[in-house]
C-alpha positions in Angstrom: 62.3 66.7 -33.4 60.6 67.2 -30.4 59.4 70.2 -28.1 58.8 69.8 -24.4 55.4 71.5 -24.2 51.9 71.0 -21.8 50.0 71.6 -24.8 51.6 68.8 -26.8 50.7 64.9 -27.4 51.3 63.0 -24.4 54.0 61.1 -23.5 53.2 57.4 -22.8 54.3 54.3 -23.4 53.2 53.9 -26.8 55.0 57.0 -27.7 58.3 55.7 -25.8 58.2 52.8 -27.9 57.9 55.0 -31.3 60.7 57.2 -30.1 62.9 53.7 -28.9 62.9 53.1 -33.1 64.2 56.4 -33.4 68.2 56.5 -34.9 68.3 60.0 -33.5 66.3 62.6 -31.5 66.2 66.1 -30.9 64.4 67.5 -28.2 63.9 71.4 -27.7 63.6 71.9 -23.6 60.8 75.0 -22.7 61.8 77.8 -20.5 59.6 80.7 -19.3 57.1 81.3 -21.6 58.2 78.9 -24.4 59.7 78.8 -28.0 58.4 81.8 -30.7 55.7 79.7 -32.5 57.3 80.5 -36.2 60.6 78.5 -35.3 57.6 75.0 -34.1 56.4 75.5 -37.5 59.6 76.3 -39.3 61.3 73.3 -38.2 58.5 70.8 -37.5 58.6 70.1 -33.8 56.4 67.4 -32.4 55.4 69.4 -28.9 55.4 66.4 -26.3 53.9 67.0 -22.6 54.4 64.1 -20.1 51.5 65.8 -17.5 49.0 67.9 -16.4 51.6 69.8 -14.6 53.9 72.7 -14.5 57.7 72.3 -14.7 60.1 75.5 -14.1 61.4 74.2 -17.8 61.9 71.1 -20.2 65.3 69.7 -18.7 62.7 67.5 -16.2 60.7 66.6 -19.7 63.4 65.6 -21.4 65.0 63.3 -19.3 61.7 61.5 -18.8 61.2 61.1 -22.4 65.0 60.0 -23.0 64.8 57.5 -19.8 61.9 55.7 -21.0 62.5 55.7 -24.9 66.0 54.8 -23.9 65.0 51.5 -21.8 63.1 50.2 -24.9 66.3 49.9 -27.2 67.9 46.4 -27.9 70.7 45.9 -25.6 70.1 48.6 -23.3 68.9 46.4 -20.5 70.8 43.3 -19.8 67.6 40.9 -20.3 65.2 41.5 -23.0 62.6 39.9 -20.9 62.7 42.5 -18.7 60.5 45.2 -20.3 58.0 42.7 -21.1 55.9 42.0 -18.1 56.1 45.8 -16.5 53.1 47.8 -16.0 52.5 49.7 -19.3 54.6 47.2 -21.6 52.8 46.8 -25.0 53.1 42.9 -24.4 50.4 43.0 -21.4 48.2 45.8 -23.5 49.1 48.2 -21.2 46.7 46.8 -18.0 49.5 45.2 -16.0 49.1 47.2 -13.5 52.1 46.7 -10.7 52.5 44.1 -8.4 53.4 44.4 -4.8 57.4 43.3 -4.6 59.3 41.4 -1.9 62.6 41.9 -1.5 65.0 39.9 1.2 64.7 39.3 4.0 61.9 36.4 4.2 60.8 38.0 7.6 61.0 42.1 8.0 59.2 43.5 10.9 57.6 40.8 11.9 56.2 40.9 8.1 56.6 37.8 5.8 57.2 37.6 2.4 54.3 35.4 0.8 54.8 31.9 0.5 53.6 31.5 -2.4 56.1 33.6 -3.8 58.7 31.1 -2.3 57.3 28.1 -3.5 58.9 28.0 -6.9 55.6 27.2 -8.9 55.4 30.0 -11.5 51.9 29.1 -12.5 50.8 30.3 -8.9 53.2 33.3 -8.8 51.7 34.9 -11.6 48.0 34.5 -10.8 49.0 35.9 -7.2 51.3 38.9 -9.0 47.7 39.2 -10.5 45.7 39.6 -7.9 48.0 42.0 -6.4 47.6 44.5 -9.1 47.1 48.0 -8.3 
């Protein structure tokens, strides 16, 4: 059971995955001033903040914590690939920082997409993906 909360463990992707293994979750949303603290300790919620920043309540929270934990279960996503090479995956050790992303057209603007990133050799993709980091 969790509590949305700023002075609680922070949300990340580590947790997300934890949470993902979960068979069911309960999360308590904040309002106002917050929840009285003998019903946290009465029913062991884990308080939870995803920032350094003030929300009007934990709806916002919640949904962050439910959207990312969510993504992480088998058969969510179409392709199980997908949640391995993203930014904070556990399979890149959490330093994949994003890539800049091309979408079509090939030419926008006057703008380009890379060739590289037409050229069909994945061994060059990725080292450019790589370079592109943020």
């Amino acid at each position: 059971m969790f509590l949305t909360s700023p002075r609680g463990i922070k949300f990340d992707q580590k947790f997300a995955y934890g949470t993902s293994i979960l068979k069911e979750i309960v999360i308590l949303c904040n309002r106002y001033e917050g929840v009285d603290q003998r019903a946290i300790d009465y029913y062991g919620f884990c308080e939870v903040s995803i920032g350094d920043y003030i929300l009007l309540g934990g709806e916002t929270a919640a949904m962050a914590i439910i959207e990312s934990s969510c993504r992480l279960v088998d058969g969510v996503l179409g392709n199980k690939e997908s949640i391995e090479d993203e930014t904070f995956s556990i399979a890149s050790d959490f330093v994949n920082i994003e890539h800049d992303h091309y979408t079509k057209p090939r030419e926008w603007n006057d703008l380009s997409v890379p060739d590289i990133l037409l050229s069909g050799n994945h061994r060059e993709i990725s080292l450019f993906r790589k370079k592109k980091s943020h």
